[in-house]
N, C-alpha and C positions, 0 to 999 in steps of 0.2 A: 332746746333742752340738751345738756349735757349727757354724752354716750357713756355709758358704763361698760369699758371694757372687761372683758372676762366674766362677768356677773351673770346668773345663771339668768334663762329665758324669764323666770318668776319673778326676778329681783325687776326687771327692766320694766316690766308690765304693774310690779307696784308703785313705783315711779312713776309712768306715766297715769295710773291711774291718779297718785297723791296729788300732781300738776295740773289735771282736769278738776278736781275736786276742790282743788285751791281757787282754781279760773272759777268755779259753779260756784262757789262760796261769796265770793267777791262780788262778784256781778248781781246775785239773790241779797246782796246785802244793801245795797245801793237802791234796788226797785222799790223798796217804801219810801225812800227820797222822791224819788221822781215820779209815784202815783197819787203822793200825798198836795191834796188841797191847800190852798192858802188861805186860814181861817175868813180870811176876808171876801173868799172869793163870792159873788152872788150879783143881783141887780138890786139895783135904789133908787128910788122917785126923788128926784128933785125937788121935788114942791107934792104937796098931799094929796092932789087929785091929777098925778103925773099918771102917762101912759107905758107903764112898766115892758111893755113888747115894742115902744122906741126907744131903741138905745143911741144915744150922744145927739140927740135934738132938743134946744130949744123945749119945755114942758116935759120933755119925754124923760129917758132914767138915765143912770150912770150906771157902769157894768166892771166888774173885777174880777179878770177869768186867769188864770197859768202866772200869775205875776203882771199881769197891764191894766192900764188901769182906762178908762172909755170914756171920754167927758163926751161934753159939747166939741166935735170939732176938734179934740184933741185925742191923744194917747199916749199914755206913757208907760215905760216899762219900769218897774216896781223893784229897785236893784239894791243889793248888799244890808237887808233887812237886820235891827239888830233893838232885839227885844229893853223895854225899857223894865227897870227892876223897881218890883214892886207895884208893877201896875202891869194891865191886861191889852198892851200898846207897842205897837212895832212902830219904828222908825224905820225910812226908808228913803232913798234918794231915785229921781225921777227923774228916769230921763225921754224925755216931752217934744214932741211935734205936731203941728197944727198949722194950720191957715199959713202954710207957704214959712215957719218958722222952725228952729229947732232949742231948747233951754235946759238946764237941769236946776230942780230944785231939792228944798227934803219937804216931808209931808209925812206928819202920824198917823196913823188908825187905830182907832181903837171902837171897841164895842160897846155898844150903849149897855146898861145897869140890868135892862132887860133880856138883850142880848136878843133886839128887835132889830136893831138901827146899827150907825156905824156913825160916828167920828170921824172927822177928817180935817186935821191942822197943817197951815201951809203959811208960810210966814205973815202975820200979822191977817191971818182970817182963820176964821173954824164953821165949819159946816157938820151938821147932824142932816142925817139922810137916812128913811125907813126902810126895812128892807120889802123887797116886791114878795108877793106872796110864790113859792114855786108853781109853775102849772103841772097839773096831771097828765101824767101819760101813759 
């Protein structure tokens, strides 16, 4: 912070207050970025009578938590999101590891009519996936 010479004790302490209030400001502005959920975030059954409390197996569910996305065997993180206009659908590019590999694709989401399920388009497939019901706690 630049010294104020000659400026009386009051002036210097308003200063340094206006410089912390700027830092408080900034930083308070930012934390609903970074506390907010990603509409998609939850668990999905792969198939109707999946086991929603296994996540990325085989019968069990898919999971979409902070941005990653939890398949079978895989994970991807959910990067440079960019909402589609006029529809209730993010685009998003994925970048993916699994079974000893690493790939990037893109893949939509969107929410089902109900806003039960989820969508999920990836080049030349689409998957509809329910969502698991939340447990109680």
């Amino acid at each position: 912070m630049k010294r104020l010479k000659g400026a009386p004790e009051w002036a210097k302490v308003a200063g340094l207050m206006k410089w912390n209030l700027t830092q408080l400001t900034l930083g308070l502005s930012v934390l609903p970025i970074l506390l907010a959920a990603s509409p998609y975030d939850g668990v999905y059954k792969q198939i109707a009578n999946a086991e929603c409390a296994l996540v990325g197996v085989d019968g069990g569910s898919l999971k979409i938590e902070d941005d990653i996305f939890y398949g079978v065997e895989v994970e991807c993180r959910m990067t440079n999101p960019v909402e589609i206009e006029d529809m209730d659908a993010t685009l998003y590019e994925m970048q993916c590891s699994g079974e000893g590999a690493t790939w990037s694709e893109r893949a939509m989401l969107m929410p089902d009519a109900e806003d039960t399920g989820l969508y999920m388009i990836w080049s030349g497939y689409a998957f509809r996936y329910d969502r698991c019901a939340v447990p109680d706690t």
